[in-house]
Every structure is written in structure tokens, then in C-alpha cells.
C-alpha positions as CSV (number, residue, x, y, z in Angstrom):
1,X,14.8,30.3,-20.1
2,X,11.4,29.6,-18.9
3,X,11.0,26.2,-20.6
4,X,14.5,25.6,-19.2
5,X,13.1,26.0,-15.8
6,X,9.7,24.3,-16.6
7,X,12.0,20.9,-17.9
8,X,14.0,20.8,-15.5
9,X,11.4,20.7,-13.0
10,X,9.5,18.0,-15.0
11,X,12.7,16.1,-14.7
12,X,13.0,16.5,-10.8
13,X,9.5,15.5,-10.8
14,X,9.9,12.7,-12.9
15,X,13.1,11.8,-10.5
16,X,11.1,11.7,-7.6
17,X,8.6,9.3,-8.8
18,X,10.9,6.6,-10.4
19,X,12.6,7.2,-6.6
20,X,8.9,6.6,-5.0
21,X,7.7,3.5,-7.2
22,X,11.3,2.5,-7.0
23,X,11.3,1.7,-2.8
24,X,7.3,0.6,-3.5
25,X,8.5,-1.9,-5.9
26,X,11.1,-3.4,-3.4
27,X,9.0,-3.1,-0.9
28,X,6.4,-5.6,-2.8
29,X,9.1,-7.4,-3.7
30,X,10.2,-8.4,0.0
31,X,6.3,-8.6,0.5
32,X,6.4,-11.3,-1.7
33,X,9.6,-13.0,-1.3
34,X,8.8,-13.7,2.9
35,X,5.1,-14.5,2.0
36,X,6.6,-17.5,-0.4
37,X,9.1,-18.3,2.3
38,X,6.8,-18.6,5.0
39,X,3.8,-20.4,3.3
40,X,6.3,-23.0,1.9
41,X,7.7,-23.8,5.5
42,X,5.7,-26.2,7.9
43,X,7.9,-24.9,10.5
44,X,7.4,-20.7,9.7
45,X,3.7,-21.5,9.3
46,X,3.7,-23.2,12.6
47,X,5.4,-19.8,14.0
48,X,3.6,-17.1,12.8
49,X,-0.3,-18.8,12.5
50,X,1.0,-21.7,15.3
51,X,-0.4,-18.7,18.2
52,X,-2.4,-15.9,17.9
53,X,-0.4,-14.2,20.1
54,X,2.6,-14.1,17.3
55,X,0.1,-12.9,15.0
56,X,-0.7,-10.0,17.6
57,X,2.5,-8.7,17.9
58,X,2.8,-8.8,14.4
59,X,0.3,-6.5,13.5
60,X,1.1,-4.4,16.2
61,X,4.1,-4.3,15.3
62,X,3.1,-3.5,11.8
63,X,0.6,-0.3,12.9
64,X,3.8,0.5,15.2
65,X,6.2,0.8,12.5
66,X,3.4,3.2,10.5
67,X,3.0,5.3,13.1
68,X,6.2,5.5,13.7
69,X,6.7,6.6,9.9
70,X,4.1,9.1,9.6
71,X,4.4,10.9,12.5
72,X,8.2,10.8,12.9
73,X,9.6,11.4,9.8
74,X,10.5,14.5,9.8
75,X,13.3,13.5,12.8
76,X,15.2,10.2,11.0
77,X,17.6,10.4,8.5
78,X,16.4,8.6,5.2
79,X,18.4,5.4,5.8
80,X,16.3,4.9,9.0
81,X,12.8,5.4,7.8
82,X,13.5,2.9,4.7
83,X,14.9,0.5,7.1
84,X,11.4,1.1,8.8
85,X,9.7,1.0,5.6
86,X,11.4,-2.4,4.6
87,X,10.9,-4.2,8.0
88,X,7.1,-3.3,7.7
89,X,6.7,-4.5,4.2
90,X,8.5,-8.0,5.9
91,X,6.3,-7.8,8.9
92,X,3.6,-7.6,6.2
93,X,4.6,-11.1,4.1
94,X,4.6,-12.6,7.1
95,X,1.4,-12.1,7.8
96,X,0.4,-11.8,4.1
97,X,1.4,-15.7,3.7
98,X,-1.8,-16.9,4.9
99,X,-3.5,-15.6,1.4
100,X,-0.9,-18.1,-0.5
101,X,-2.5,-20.6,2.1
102,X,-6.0,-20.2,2.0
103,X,-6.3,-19.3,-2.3
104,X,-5.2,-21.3,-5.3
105,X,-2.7,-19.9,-7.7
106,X,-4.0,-19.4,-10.6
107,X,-6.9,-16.8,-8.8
108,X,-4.0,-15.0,-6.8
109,X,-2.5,-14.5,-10.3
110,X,-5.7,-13.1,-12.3
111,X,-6.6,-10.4,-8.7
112,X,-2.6,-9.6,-9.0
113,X,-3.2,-8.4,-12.8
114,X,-6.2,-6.7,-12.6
115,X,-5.0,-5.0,-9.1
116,X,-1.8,-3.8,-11.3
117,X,-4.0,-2.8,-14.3
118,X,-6.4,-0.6,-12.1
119,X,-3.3,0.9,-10.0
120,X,-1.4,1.9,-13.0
121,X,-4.9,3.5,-14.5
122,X,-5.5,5.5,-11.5
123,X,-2.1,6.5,-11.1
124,X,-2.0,7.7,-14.4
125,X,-5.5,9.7,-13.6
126,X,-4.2,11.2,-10.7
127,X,-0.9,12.6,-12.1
128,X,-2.7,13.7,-15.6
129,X,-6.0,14.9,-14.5
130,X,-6.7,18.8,-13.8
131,X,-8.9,18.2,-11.3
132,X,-8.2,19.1,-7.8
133,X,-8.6,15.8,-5.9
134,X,-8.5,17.2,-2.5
135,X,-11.8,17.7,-1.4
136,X,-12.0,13.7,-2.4
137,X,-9.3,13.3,0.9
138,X,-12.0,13.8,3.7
139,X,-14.9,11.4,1.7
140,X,-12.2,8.4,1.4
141,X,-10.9,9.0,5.3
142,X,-14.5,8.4,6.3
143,X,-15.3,5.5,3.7
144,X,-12.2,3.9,5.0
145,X,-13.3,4.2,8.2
146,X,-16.8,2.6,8.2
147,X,-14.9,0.1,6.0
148,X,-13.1,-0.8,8.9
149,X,-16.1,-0.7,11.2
150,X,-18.4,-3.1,8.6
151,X,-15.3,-5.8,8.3
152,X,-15.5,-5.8,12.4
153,X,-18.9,-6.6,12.1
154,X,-18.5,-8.8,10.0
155,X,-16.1,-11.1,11.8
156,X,-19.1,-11.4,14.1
157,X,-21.9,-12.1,11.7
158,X,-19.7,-14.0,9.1
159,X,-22.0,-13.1,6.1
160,X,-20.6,-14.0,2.3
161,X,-23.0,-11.4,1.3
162,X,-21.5,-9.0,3.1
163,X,-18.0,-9.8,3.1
164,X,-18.2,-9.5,-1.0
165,X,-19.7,-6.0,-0.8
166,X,-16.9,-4.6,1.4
167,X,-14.4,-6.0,-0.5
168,X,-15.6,-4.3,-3.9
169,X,-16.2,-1.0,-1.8
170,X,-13.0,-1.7,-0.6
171,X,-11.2,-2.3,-4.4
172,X,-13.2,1.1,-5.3
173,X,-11.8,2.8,-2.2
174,X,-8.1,2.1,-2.4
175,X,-8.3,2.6,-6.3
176,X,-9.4,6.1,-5.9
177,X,-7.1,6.0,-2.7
178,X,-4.0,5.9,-5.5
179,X,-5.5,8.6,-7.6
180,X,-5.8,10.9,-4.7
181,X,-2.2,9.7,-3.2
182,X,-0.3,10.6,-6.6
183,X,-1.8,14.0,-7.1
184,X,-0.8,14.7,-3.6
185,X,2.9,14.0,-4.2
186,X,3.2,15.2,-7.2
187,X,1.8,18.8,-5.4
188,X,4.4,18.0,-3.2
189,X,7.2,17.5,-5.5
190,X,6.8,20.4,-7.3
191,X,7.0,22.6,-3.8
192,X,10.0,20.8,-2.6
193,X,13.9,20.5,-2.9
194,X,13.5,17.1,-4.0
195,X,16.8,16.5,-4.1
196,X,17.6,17.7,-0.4
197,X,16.9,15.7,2.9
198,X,13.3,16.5,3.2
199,X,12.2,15.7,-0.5
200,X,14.1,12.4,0.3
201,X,11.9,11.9,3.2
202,X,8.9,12.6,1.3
203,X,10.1,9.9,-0.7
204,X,10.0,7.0,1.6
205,X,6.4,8.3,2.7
206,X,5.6,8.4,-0.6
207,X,6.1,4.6,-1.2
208,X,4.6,3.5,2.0
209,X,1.4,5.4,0.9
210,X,1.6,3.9,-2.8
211,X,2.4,0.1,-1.1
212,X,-0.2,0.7,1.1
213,X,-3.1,1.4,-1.3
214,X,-2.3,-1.4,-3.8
215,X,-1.9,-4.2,-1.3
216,X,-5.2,-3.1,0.1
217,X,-6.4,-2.9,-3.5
218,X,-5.1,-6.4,-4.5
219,X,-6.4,-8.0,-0.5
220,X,-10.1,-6.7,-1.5
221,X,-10.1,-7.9,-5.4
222,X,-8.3,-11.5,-3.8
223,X,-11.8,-11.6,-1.5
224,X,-13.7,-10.9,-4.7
225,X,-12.3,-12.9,-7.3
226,X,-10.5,-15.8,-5.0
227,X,-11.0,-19.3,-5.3
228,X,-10.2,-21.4,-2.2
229,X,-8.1,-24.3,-2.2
């Protein structure tokens, strides 16, 4: 009876997951699709980089729409936060499109591989490992932070140097980022009804977290290993 119980909560588990990587993975995939579609029209390129203030209401819109997510979720229905969800990951090839601009093919291509080899690695770690990742949570919120302070700086001092060392403390942030991200939700889906409202919910929040720290993986190792055209 026990390893009844104990399989069929693997199985919800493992439900949940192929849910979660499921919405990531169509979220990347309209990433991608409105990147393409805007870096392979003069007149979309004109639009979005044609005015800086397009490209500010864009990312407002885009930390908006997060916001929104995180601290709301608990009052939409599921169909409303993945709408959110997938207008964001739009909002993000819009704004995305200017990597297919600035870097050649064939590098975007090699940082896309070895972003997906290192995601899938720490994913794996984090769902596997025994070790209670937690503590790690308050480290990476203050790493991220004075990441975010030293690319500021940067835009001021405009150093090669420097930019290259945030990006690979950035790619070692957002890798263990994942790990930390997939023990979370896996503590989470073995507490929850995963298949009621709420586990749903988790769900979507789930994905945006997952999206969130390999496109911020793969923008860091694109900075390291990018050639421009």
C-alpha cells in the first residue's frame, strides 16, 4: 500500500514537471519565433529599436507583467496567468531580436547548446541531489543583485574586461539559479494538490521561473562566447 502511495505520488510529481517544462518550452518557443520575425523585418526593427521610448514601455511592460505574476497569482484563474505568461515571453522576443542583430549565427547556435547542456545538468542536480538548497536562496538574491548593480556600472564605464566577468558570474548565477528553482518546486509538488487550481497555478509560476533562469543563462554565455557580425 505504501509503495502505492509513494508511485503515485512520483507520478503526480512527474505530471507536474512535464506540465512546467511543457509552458517553458512554448514559452521559448514564442521567444524565438517573434525574435526571428522581428529581426527579419526592416519595418518591426524600425518599431521596436526605431525609439527608445518603444523599447521603454516594453520592458516596463515586461517587469509589469512579472510582477503582476508573482504577486497576483494566487487571484487569476490559470487561463489568465498563461495568457500573462505568454504575452511576456512575446514582449521578451521583441526585445530579444536585437541579439539575432548584433551576433552571427553560428555563435548564437554554439551559447544555445551549451546554455541547454548546463540547464538540463543543473536541473537534474537540483531534482536528484539530497542536499537542501535553500540556504543557497538568500546568497543568489544578493549575487543577482550586485549583478545588476555592476552591469549599471558598466553601461557607464563601458569596459570589455568587465562586461566579460559579469557575464560568466552571471552564467554561474542563473545555472545555480535552475538548481535551486527545481528543488523548490519539486518541495512544492510534493505538498500540493497538483492537480487542483492551486498546483495549476504553481505551474505557470513554475515555468516563468524555469524561462527566466535559462534565458538569462543563455544572454550571459551569448556575451561570453558571441561573435559580432
Amino acid at each position: 500500500m505504501e509503495e502505492r502511495f509513494y508511485a503515485q505520488s512520483r507520478s503526480a510529481v512527474g505530471s507536474f514537471f512535464a506540465k512546467v517544462f511543457g509552458w517553458m518550452g512554448l514559452g521559448l518557443g514564442i521567444t524565438t519565433l517573434v525574435a526571428f520575425a522581428v529581426a527579419t523585418s526592416p519595418k518591426a526593427i524600425s518599431l521596436v529599436f526605431g525609439s527608445s521610448f518603444v523599447l521603454i514601455l516594453l520592458v516596463i511592460a515586461q517587469l509589469a507583467l512579472v510582477a503582476g505574476l508573482s504577486w497576483r497569482i494566487n487571484k487569476m484563474s490559470v487561463s489568465t496567468a498563461l495568457g500573462m505568461f505568454f504575452l511576456y515571453t512575446a514582449l521578451s522576443g521583441m526585445t530579444l531580436s536585437s541579439v539575432l542583430l548584433i551576433y552571427t549565427s553560428a555563435s548564437l547556435l554554439s551559447a544555445f547548446v551549451v546554455a541547454v547542456g548546463m540547464f538540463a545538468a543543473m536541473a537534474v542536480y537540483g531534482s536528484v541531489t539530497k542536499t537542501d538548497l535553500t540556504p543557497m536562496g538568500t546568497f543568489l538574491s544578493m549575487s543577482l543583485f550586485g549583478l545588476i548593480i555592476a552591469l549599471v556600472i558598466n553601461m557607464f564605464v563601458r569596459s570589455q574586461t568587465f562586461d566579460l566577468m559579469t557575464a560568466i558570474i552571471g552564467a554561474i548565477i542563473f545555472a545555480l539559479f535552475t538548481a535551486f528553482d527545481i528543488q523548490r518546486l519539486k518541495a512544492f509538488a510534493q505538498q500540493s494538490q497538483l492537480h487542483s487550481e492551486e498546483g495549476n497555478r504553481i505551474a505557470v509560476i513554475g515555468a516563468l521561473m524555469l524561462y527566466l533562469d535559462f534565458i538569462n543563462l543563455l544572454l550571459s554565455l551569448i556575451r561570453i562566447m558571441g561573435k559580432q557580425k
